[in-house]
C-alpha positions as a printed Julia matrix, in Angstrom:
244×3 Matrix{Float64}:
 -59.02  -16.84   30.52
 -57.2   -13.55   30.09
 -56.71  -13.49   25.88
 -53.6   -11.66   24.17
 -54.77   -8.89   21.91
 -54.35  -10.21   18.16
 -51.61   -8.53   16.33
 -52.92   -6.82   13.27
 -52.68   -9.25   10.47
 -55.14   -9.39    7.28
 -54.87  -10.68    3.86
 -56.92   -8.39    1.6
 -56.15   -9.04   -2.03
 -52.63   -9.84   -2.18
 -51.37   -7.47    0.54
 -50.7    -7.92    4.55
 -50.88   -5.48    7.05
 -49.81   -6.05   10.27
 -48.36   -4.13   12.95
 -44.49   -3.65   13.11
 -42.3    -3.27   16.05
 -39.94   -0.41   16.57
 -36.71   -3.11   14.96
 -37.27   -1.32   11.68
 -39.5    -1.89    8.55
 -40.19   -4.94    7.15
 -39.39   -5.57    3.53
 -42.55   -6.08    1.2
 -43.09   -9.54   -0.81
 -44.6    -7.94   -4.03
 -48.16   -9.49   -4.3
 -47.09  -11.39   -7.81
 -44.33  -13.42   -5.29
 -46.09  -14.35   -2.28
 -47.23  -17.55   -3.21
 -45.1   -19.55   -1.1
 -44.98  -16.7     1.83
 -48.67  -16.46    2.69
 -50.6   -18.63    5.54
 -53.33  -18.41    7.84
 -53.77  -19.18   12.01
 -56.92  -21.53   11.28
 -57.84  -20.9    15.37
 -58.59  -18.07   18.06
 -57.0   -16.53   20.04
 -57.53  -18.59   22.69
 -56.99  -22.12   21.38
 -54.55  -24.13   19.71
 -53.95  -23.32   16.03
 -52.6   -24.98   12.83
 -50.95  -22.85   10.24
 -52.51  -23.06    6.78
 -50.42  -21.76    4.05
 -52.11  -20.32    1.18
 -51.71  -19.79   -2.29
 -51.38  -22.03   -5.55
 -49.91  -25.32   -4.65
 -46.07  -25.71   -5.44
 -45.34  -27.27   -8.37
 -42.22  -30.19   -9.54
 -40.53  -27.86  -10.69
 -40.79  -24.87   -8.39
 -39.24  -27.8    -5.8
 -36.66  -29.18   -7.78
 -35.51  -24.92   -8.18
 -35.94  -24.46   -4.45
 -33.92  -27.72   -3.6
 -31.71  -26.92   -5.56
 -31.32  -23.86   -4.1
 -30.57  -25.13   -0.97
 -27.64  -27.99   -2.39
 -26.0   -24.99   -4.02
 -25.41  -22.76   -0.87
 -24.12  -25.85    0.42
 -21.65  -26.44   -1.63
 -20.76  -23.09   -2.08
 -22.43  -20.43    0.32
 -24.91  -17.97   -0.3
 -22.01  -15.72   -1.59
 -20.95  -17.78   -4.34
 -24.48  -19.1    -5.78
 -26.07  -17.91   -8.59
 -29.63  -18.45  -10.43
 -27.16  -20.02  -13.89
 -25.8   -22.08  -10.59
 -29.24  -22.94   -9.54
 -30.89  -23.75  -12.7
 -28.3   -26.13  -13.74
 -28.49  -27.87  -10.73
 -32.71  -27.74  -10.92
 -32.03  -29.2   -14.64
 -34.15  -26.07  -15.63
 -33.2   -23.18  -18.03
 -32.52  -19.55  -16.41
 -35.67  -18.29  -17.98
 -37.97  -21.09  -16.51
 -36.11  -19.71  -12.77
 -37.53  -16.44  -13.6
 -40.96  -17.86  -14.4
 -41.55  -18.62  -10.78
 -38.89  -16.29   -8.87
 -37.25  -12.99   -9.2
 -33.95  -13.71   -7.8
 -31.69  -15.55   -5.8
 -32.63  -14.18   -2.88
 -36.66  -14.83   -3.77
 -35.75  -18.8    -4.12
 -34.09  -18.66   -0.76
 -36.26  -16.78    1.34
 -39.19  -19.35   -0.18
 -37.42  -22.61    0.43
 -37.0   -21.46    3.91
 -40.22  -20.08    4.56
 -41.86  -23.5     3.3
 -39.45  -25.34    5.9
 -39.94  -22.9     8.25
 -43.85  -23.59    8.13
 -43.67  -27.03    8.65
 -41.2   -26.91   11.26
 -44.59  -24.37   12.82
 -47.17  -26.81   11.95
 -45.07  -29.58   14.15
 -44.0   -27.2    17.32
 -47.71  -26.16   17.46
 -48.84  -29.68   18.03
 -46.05  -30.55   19.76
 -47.09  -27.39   22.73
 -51.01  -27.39   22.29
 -50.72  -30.02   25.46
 -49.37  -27.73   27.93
 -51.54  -25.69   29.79
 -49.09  -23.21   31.34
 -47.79  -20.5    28.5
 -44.26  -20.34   30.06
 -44.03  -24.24   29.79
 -45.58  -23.92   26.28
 -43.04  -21.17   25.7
 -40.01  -23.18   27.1
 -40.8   -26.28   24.71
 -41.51  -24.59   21.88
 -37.91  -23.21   22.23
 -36.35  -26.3    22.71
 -38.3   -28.07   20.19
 -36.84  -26.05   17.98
 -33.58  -25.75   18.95
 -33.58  -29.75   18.23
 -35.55  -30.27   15.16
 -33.51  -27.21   13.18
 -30.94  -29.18   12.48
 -32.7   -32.12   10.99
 -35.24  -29.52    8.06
 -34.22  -29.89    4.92
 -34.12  -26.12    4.06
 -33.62  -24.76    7.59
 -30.84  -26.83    8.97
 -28.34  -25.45    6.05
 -28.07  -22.11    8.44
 -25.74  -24.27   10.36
 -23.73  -25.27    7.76
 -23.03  -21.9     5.56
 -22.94  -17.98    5.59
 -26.85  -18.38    5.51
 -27.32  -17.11    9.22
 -27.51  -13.69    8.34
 -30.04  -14.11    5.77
 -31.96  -16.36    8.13
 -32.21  -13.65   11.37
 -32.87  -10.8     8.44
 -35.49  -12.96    6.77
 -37.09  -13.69   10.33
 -37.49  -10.16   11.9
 -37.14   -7.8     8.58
 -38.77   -9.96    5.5
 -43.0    -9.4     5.89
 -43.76  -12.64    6.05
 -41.05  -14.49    7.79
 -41.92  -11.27   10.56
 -45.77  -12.59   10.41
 -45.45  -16.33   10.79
 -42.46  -15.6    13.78
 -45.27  -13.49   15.7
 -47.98  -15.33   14.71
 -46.21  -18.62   16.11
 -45.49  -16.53   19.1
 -49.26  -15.52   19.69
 -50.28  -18.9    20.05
 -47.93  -20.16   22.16
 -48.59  -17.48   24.8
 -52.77  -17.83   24.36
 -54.21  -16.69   27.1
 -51.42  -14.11   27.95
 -52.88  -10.62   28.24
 -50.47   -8.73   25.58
 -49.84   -5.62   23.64
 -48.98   -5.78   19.75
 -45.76   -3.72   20.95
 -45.5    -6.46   23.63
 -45.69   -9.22   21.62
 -42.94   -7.71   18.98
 -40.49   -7.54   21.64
 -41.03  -11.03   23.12
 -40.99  -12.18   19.24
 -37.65  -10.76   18.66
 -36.04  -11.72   22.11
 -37.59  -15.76   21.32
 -35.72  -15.41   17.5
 -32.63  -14.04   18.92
 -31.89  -16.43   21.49
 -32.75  -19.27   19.28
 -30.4   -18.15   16.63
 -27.74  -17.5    18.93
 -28.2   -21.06   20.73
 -28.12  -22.51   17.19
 -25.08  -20.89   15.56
 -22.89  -19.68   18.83
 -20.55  -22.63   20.93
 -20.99  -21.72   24.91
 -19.27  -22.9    27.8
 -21.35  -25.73   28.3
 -23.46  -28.0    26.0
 -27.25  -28.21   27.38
 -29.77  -30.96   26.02
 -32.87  -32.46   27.31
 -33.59  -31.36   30.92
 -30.85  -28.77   31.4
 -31.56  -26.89   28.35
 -35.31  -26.78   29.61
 -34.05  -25.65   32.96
 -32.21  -23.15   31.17
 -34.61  -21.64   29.35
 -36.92  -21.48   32.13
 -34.52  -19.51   33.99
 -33.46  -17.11   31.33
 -35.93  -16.94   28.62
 -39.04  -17.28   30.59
 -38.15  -13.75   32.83
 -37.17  -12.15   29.52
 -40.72  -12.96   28.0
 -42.44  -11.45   31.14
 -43.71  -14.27   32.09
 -43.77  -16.53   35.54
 -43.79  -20.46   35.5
 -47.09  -21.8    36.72
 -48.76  -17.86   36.56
């Protein structure tokens, strides 16, 4: 079996370095922040995988901040929340926010990235089945584009101004960048790949899914048809060939 080359990716003491595409470079999660930003692929290349995030485990109170988080921008939008906003909310003080994140912005992009790795955990399990990496590709997708919605954390991008934050925090933030490719390397095991390669296919898969989540079209796809329609558009984009 034919393996994708492993994009650069290694943990060593705090810092990541992985290999960027040419989109622009990725902002760095100072070392003292990453708890809730760091995982692990626990399998080769080659084989299914289960993300493993890392770090201290979150605390009551670092949940109650980042839910709270989340109920404020829905209330109000990303705009209009603040941490004094967030805090009261969390039923914390402002300097007990700052004990665990630096800003707004920090709270956010951790509440999502914790939704955003179980939402990972799921769609690997949900693909490991399929043999064919365009199939595995194509359901991926479209699990996706149907359990969104339904995350706590994640499925407030359809309800606010957060869809800005979400595509920056998925192809600029480190670690959002990471877990996206990372995701994207297993799906398409067995797929002979560049790192380059693999960047672009990463940022196509993000881009379509954020535009299928947040833009109307001309016609509303579920089940079958929006598999269809992902095999005939996405799959080609990817480089890839059903049943190849």
């Amino acid at each position: 079996m034919r393996k994708i080359k492993a994009i650069e990716h290694v943990w060593n003491g705090g810092h990541s370095e992985h290999a960027l595409s040419a989109i622009g470079r990725r902002r760095r999660i100072p070392p003292g922040r990453r708890m809730f930003y760091s995982f692990a692929m626990t399998a080769p290349d080659d084989s299914p995988a289960t993300i493993v995030p890392q770090g201290p485990p979150i605390n009551d109170t670092q949940q109650r901040i980042l839910a709270a988080a989340v109920v404020c921008v829905r209330q109000w939008g990303i705009e209009k929340t603040n941490l004094n906003d967030i805090a009261k909310q969390a039923g914390v003080t402002r300097p007990t926010v700052y004990r665990y994140f630096a800003s707004r912005d920090d709270i956010l992009s951790a509440a999502l990235m914790q939704s955003a790795v179980s939402l990972g955990q799921r769609l690997l399990a949900r693909v490991e089945t399929f043999d064919d990496p365009a199939q595995r590709l194509v359901e991926a997708v479209h699990f996706a584009l149907t359990a969104m919605p339904g995350e706590p954390y994640l499925g407030v991008i359809l309800q606010t101004d957060l869809s800005a934050f979400v595509s920056h925090g998925a192809m600029m933030n480190e670690q959002g960048w990471a877990l996206s490719t990372d995701l994207i390397r297993q799906i398409l095991r067995g797929v002979e790949m560049s790192a380059a390669e693999l960047a672009d296919v990463t940022e196509t898969v993000i881009r379509m899914v954020l535009s299928l989540l947040l833009m109307s079209g001309p016609s509303e796809r579920d089940g079958a048809e929006l598999r269809r329609y992902l095999t005939r558009v996405l799959v080609p984009m990817a480089g890839l060939r059903p049943g190849a």
